[in-house]
C-alpha positions in Angstrom: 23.3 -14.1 34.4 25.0 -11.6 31.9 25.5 -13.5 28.1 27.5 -11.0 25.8 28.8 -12.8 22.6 31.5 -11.3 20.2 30.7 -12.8 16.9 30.4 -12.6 13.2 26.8 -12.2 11.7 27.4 -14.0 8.1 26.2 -17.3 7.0 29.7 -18.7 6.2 31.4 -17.5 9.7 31.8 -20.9 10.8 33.4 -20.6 14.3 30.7 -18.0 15.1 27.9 -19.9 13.8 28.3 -23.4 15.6 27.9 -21.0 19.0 24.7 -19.4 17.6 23.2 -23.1 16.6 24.4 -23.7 20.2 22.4 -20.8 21.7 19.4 -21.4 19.5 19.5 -25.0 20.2 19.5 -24.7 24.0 16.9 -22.0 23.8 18.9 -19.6 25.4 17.9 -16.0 24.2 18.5 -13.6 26.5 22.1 -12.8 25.0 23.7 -9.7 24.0 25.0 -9.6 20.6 28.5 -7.2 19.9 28.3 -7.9 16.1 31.9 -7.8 14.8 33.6 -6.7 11.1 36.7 -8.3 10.3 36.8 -5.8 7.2 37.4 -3.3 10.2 40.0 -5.7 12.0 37.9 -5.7 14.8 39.5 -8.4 15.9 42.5 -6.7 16.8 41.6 -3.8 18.5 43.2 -3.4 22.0 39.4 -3.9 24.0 38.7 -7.1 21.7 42.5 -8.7 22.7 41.9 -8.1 26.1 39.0 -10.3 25.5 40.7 -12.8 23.4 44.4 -12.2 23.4 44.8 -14.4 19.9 42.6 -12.1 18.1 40.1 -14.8 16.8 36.3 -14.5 17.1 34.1 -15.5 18.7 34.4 -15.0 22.6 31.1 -15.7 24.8 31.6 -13.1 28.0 29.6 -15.2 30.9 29.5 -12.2 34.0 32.3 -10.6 32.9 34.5 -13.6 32.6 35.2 -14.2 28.9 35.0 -18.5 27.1 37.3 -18.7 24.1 37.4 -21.3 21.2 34.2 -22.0 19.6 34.3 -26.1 20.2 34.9 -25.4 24.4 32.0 -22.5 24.3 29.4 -24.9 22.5 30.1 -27.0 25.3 30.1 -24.4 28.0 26.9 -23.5 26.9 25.7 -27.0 27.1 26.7 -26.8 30.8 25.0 -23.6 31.6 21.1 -24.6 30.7 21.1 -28.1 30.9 17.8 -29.1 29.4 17.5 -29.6 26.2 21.1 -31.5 26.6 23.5 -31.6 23.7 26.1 -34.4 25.2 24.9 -38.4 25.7 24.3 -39.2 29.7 26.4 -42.1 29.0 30.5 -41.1 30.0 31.6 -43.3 27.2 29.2 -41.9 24.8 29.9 -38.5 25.6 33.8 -39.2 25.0 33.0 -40.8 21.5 31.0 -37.4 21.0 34.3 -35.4 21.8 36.2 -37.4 19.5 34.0 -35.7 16.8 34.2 -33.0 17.9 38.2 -33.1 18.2 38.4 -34.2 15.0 36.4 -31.3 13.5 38.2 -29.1 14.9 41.4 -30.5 14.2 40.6 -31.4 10.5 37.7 -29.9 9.5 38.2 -26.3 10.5 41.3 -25.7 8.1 39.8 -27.7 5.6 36.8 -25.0 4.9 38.5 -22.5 5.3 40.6 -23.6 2.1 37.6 -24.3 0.8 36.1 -20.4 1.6 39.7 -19.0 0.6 40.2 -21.2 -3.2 36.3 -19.9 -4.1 34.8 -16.5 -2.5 37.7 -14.7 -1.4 40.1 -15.4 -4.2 37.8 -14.5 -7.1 36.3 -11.4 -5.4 38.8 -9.6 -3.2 40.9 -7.7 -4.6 44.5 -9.2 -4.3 46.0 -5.1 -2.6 42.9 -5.7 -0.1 44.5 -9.1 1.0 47.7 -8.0 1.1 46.5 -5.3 3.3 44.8 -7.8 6.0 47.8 -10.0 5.9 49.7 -7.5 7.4 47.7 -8.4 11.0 47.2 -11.7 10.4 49.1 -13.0 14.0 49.2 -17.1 13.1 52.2 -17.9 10.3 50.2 -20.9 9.6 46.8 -19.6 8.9 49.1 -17.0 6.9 51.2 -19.1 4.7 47.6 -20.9 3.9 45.8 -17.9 3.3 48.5 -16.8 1.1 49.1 -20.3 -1.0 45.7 -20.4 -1.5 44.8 -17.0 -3.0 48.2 -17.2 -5.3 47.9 -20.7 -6.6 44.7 -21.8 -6.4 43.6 -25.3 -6.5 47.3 -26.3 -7.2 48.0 -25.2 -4.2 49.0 -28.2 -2.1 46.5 -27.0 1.2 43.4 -27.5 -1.2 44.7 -31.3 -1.4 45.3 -31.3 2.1 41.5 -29.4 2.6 40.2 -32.9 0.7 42.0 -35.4 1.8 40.5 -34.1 5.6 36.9 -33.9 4.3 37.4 -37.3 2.9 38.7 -38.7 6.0 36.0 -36.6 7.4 32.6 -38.7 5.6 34.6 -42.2 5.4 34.1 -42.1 9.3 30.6 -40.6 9.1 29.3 -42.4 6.5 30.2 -45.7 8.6 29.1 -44.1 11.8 25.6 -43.6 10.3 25.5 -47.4 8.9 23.6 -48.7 11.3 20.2 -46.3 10.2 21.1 -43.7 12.9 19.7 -40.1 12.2 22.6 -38.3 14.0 26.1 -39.1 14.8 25.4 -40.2 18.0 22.2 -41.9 17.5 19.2 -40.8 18.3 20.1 -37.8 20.1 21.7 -34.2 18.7 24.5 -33.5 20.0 27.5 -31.2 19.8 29.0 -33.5 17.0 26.4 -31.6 14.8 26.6 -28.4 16.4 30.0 -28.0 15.5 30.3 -29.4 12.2 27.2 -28.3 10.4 28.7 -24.7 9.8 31.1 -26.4 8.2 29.1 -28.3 5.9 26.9 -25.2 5.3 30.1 -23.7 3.8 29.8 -27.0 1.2 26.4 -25.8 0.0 27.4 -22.2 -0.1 29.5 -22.9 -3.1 27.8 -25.8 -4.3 29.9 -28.2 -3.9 27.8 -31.3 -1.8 25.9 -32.2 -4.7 29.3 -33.7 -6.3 31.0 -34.6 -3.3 28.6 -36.7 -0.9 27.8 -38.8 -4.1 29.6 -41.4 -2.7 28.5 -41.2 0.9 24.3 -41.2 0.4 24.2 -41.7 4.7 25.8 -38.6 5.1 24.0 -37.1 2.1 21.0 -37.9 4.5 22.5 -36.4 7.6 23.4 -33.2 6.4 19.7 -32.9 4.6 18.2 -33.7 8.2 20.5 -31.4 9.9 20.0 -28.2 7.1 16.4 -28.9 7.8 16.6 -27.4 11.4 15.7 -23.8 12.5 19.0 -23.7 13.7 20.8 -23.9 10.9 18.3 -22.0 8.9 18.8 -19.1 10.9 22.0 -19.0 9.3 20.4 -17.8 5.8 18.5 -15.2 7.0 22.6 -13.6 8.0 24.5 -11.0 5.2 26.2 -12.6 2.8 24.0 -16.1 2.3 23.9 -17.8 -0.9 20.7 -18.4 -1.5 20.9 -16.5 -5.1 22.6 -18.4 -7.9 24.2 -15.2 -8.2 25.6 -14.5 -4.9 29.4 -14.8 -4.5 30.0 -17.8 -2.6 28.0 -19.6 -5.2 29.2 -17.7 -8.5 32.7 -18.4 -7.6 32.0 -21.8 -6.1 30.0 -22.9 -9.9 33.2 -21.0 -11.8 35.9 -23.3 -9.2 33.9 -26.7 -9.5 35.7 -28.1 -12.1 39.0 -28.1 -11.3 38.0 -28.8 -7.4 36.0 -32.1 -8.4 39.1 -32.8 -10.8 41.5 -32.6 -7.7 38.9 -34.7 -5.5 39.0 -37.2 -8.2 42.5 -36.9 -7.8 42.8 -37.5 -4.3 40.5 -40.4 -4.2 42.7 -42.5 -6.7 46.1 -41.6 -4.9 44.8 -42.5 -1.6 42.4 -45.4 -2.8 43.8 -47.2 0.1 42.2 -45.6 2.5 38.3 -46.4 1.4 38.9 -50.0 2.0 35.6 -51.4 2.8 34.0 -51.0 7.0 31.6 -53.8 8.3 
């Protein structure tokens, strides 16, 4: 069995990272690593997009045969070394764990990366250097975001769209973990956490869980549990943590705080509705 992975090596690469807290997590090591640099739009170069015609990263290369999307390759993975297993025995349970995992990817993914975009890359790339990368960017989504983002800031209307999906986000969690449970599905760790604690790991990067899981203490417990494992710790031993106060994620994540936590505050008294109390 041949494992080549095509991946990012930086603590807030989030698609990359949920497959190398996959790998690490199964205990699969015998992998070959083709470490990547968006910077060098690595991404698009003719031998990558034969790999992954959309230009995204990463791609897992199983015997020549490449897995794309980072959800479907967590879960490949899972597949390939069954033991220690990351999906519930039960069919039903393992369906409820998809649903997480669907809703990550379908909220959660877009929301950091608004989050990444409004902190780190607007206050420390230059604005000729984005307008340089844009110029490959293949999605007119991920373009018009990227773009809204770095121009306006926290008014831009994706940064209230990036909170009202977290907050939709911990209202289900936080009643999911009601019952005492350490992980979303219990007792067991599953994919649910492999695929969204990159995501949170992006939260703490620029110092924002502190003000934002106030109100949800369960999944202020979760995510504590879940930074505690080698797998995610691993993560801050990758360029560009934020362990320093001074790093970038967390400079520019301390200078952004205020006016985030003022548009969180924001969305919570529009949408009040939607924190109606769960039994």
């Amino acid at each position: 069995m041949t494992l080549e992975l095509y991946y990012l090596e930086e603590t807030d690469s989030i698609c990359s990272n949920r497959v190398v807290v996959a790998l690490w997590e199964k205990g699969i090591t015998d992998w070959k690593p083709h470490k990547m640099q968006l910077v060098e739009r690595d991404q698009f170069k003719p031998a990558y997009l034969d790999l992954n015609p959309q230009g995204v990263v990463p791609t897992l290369v199983h015997d020549g045969r490449p897995i794309r999307e980072s959800s479907l390759i967590t879960d490949y993975l899972d597949d390939l070394k069954p033991s220690p297993a990351l999906k519930p025995v039960n069919l039903v349970e393992r369906i409820r764990m998809k649903e997480w995992v669907k809703l990550f990817d379908e909220r959660g993914y877009e929301a950091t990366a608004v989050v990444n975009f409004v902190t780190k890359f607007r206050l420390t790339i230059p604005r000729e250097v984005m307008e340089e990368r844009w110029k490959s960017v293949p999605n007119i989504d991920r373009l018009y975001r990227q773009r809204s983002v770095i121009t306006d800031g926290v008014d831009s209307p994706y940064v209230m769209r990036a909170i009202g999906a977290f907050e939709s986000i911990f209202v289900l969690m936080e009643d999911a973990l009601g019952d005492g449970r350490p992980f979303l599905m219990g007792d067991q760790f599953t994919l649910a956490e492999v695929n969204f604690g990159p995501f949170m790991k992006v939260l703490e990067m620029v110092r924002f869980i502190d003000f934002w899981l106030e109100p949800y203490p369960r999944v202020r417990d979760w995510w504590d549990r879940l930074a505690k494992r080698p797998s995610m710790q691993q993560l801050d031993t990758f360029p560009s943590n934020a362990l320093a106060e001074d790093s970038p994620h967390a400079r520019t994540g301390t200078e952004t705080r205020p006016a985030f936590e003022a548009k969180v505050s924001e969305y919570r008294e529009a949408f009040a509705h939607a924190y109606r109390k769960r039994n």
